[in-house]
GUTIRO-67385 format. One line per 10 residues: their letters; for each residue x, z, y of N, C-alpha, C, O. Coordinates in steps of 0.001 Angstrom, whole numbers, plus 500000, padded with zeros to 6 digits. Layout:
! GUTIRO-67385
A	X Z Y X Z Y X Z Y X Z Y  ...
This chain:
! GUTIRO-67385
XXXXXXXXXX	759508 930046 153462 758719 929231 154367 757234 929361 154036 756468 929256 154994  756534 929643 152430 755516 929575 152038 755075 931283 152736 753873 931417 152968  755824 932298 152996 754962 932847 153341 754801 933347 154816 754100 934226 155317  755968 932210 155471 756136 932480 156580 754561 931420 157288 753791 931804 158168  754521 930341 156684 753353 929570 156893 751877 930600 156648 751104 930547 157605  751583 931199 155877 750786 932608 155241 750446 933205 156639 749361 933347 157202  751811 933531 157049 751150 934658 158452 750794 933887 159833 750309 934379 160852  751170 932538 159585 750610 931751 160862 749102 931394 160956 748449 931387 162000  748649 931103 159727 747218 930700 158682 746081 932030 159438 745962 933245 159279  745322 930853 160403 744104 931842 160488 744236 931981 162455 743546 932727 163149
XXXXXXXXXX	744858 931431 162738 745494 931697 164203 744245 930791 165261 743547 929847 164890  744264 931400 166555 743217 930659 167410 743563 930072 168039 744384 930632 168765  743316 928465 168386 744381 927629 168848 744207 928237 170450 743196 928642 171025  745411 928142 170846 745549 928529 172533 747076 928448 173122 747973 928141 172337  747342 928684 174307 748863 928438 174548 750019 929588 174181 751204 929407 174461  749639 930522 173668 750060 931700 172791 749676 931838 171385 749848 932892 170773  749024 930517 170727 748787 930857 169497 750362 931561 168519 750423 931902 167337  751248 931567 169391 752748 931977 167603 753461 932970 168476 753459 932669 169669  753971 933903 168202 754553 934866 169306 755835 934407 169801 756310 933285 169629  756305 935286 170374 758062 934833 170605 758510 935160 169533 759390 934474 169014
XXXXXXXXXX	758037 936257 168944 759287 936687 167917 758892 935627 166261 759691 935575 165326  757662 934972 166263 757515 934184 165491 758172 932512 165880 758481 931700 165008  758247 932344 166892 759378 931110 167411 760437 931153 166950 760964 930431 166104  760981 932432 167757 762051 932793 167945 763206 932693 166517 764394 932399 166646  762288 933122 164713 762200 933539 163601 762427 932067 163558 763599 931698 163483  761506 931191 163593 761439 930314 163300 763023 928997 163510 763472 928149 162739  763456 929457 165004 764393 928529 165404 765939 928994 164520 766711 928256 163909  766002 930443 164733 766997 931397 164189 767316 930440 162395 768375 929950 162001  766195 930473 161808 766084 929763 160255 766194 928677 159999 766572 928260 158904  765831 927881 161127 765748 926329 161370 764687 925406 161265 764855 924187 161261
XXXXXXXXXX	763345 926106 161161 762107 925686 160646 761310 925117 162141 761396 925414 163333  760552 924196 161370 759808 923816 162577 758238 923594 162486 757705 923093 161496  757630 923967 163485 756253 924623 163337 755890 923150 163960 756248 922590 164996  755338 922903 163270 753582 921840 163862 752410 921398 163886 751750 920764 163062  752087 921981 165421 750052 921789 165659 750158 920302 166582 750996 919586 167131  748622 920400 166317 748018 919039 167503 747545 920065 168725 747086 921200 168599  747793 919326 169928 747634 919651 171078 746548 918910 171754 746800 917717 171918  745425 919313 172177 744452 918336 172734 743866 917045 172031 743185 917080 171006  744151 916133 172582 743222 914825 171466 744586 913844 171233 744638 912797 170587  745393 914354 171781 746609 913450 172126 748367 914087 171960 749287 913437 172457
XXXXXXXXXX	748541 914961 171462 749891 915724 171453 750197 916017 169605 749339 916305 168771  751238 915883 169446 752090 916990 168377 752747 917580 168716 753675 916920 169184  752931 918827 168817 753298 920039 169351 754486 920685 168064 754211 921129 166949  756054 920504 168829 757300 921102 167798 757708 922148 168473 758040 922022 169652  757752 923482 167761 757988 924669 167811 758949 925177 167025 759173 924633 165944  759643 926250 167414 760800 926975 166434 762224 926040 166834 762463 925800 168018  763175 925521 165682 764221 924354 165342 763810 923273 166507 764806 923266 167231  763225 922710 166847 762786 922159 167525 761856 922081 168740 760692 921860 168405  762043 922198 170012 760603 922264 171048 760696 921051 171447 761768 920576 171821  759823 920532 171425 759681 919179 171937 758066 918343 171800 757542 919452 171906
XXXXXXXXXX	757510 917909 171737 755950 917257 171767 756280 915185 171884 756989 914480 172601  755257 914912 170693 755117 913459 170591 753694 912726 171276 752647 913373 171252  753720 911610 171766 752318 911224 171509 750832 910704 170498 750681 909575 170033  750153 911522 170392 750111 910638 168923 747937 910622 169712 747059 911235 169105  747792 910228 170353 746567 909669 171071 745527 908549 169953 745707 907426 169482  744320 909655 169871 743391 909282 168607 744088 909239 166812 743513 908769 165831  745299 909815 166853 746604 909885 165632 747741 909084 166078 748092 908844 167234  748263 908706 164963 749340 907876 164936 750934 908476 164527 751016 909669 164236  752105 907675 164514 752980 908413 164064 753981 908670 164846 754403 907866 165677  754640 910268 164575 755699 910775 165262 757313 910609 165169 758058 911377 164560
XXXXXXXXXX	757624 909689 165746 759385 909715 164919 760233 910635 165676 760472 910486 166874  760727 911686 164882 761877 912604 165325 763254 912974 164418 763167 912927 163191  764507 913338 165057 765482 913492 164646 765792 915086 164343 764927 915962 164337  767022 915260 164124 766871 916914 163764 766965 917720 165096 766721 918926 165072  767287 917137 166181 766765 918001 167521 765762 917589 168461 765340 918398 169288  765244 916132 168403 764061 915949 169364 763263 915171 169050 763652 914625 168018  762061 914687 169456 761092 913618 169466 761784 912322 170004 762678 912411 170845  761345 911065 169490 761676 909979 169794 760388 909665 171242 759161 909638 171137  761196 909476 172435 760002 909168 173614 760082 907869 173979 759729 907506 175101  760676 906827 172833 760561 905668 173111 761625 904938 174308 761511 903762 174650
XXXXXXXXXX	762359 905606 174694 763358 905194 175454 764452 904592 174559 764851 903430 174638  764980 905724 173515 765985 905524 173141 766320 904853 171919 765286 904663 171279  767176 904483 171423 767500 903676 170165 766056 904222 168999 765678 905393 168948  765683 903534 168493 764602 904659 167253 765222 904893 166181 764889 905640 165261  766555 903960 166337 767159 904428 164633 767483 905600 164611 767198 906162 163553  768164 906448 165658 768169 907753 165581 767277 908482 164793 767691 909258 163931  766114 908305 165006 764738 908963 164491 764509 909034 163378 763516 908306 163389  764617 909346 162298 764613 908974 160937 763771 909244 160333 763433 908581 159352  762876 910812 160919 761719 910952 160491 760748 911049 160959 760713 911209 162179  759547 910995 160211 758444 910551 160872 757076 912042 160092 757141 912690 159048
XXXXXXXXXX	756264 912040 160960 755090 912638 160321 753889 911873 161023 754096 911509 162180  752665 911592 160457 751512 910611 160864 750776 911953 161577 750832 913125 161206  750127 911421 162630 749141 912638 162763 747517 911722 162917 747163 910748 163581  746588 912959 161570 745418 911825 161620 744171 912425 162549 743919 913625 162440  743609 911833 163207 742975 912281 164164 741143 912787 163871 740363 911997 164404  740807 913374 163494 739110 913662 162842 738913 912795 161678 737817 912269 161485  740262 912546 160607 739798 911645 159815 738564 912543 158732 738549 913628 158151  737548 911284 158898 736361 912021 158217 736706 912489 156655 736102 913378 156055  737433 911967 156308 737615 912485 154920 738354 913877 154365 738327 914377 153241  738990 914286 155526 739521 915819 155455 738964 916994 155837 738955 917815 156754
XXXXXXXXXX	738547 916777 154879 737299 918462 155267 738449 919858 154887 739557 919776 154357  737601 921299 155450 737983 922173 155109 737048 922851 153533 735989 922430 153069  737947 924032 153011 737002 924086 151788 735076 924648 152015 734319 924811 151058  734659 924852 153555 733493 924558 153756 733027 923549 154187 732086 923735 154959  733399 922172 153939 733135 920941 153606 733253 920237 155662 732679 919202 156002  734266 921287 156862 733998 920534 157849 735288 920002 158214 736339 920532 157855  735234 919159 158789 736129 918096 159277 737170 919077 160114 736849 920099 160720  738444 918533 159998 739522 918955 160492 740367 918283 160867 741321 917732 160319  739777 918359 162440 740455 917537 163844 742000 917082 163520 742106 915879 163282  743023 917724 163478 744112 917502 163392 744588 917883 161843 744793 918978 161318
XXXXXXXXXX	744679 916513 161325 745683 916917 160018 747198 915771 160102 747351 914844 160897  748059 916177 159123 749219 915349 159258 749820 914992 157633 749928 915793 156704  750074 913906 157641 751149 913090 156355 752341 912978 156768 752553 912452 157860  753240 913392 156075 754600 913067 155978 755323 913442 154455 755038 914391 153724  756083 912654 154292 757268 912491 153040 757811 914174 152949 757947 914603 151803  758057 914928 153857 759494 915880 154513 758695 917154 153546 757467 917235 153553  759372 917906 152911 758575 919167 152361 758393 919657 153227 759083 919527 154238  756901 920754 153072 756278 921392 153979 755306 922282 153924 754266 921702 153611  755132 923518 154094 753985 924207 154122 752954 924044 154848 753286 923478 155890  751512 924334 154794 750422 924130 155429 749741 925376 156074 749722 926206 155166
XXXXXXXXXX	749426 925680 156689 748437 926382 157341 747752 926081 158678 748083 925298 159569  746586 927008 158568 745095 926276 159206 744895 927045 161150 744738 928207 161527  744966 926190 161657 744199 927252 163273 743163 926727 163636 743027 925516 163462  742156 927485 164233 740557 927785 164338 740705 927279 165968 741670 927658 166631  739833 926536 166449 739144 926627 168136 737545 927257 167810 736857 926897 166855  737097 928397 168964 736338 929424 168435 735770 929152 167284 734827 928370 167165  736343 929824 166290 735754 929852 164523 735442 928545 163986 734481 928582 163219  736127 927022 164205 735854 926144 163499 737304 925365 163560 738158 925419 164445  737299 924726 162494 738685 924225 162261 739251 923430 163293 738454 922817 164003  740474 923315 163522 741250 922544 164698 742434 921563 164463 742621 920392 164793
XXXXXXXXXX	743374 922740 163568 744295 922129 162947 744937 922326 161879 745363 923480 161836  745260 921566 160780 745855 921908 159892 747183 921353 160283 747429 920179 160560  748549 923042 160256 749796 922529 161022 750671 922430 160006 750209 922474 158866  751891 922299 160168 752654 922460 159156 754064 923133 159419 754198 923528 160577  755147 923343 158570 756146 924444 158930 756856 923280 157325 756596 923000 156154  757974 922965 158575 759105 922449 157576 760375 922736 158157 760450 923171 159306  761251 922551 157538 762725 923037 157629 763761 921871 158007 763872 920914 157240  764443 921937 159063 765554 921192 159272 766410 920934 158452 767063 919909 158644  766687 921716 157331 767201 920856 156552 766918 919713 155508 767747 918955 155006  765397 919766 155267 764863 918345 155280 764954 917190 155633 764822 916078 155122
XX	765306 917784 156990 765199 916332 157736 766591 914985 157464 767691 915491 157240  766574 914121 157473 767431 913139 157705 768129 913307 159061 768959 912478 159434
């Protein structure tokens, strides 16, 4: 997963930022890829497609196949990842703020995507079998 996160690291955010065959890799293994989408989205890729709301941050509860959209029971949901929204205190190692970062308990690799050449999101890549 650490170096599958490696080749995502460095990507330009857009609606093709991960290929098919990097999805595709991804779902096949069971891993699940996640960026912020706009000012308002978490975006699940690979093991999972599905998107939360998380508007100015906030937290995502999902199960091992979907996002919780608030309809349904939440106990299902067991896990959660925070998404923090321009928190000023997360800089990149050239000291600038990075729009989308995320907390969660669940192991996980990190890597970074750029909107033209400045940080956007720091996503993450964790594994379904993590999950609860």
């Amino acid at each position: 997963m650490k170096e599958f996160a490696r080749t995502l690291n460095g990507r330009e955010y857009d609606c093709c930022m991960f290929t098919k065959q990097e999805i595709q890799l991804a779902k096949d293994i069971g891993w699940i890829i996640v960026t912020g989408a706009s000012d308002d989205l978490m975006e699940f890729e690979g093991a999972i497609y599905d998107e939360g709301s998380c508007f100015d941050g906030g937290k995502v509860f999902f199960s091992k196949e979907e996002v919780w959209n608030g309809e349904d029971d939440m106990s299902a949901f067991p896990n959660c990842i925070e998404a923090i929204w321009c928190g000023r205190e997360i800089l990149d190692e050239n000291g600038n703020v990075i729009p989308w970062t995320y907390k969660t308990d669940i192991p996980h690799e990190t890597f970074m995507v750029y909107e033209d050449g400045n940080p956007y999101c720091r996503g993450i890549v964790l594994s379904v079998e993590d999950l609860k």
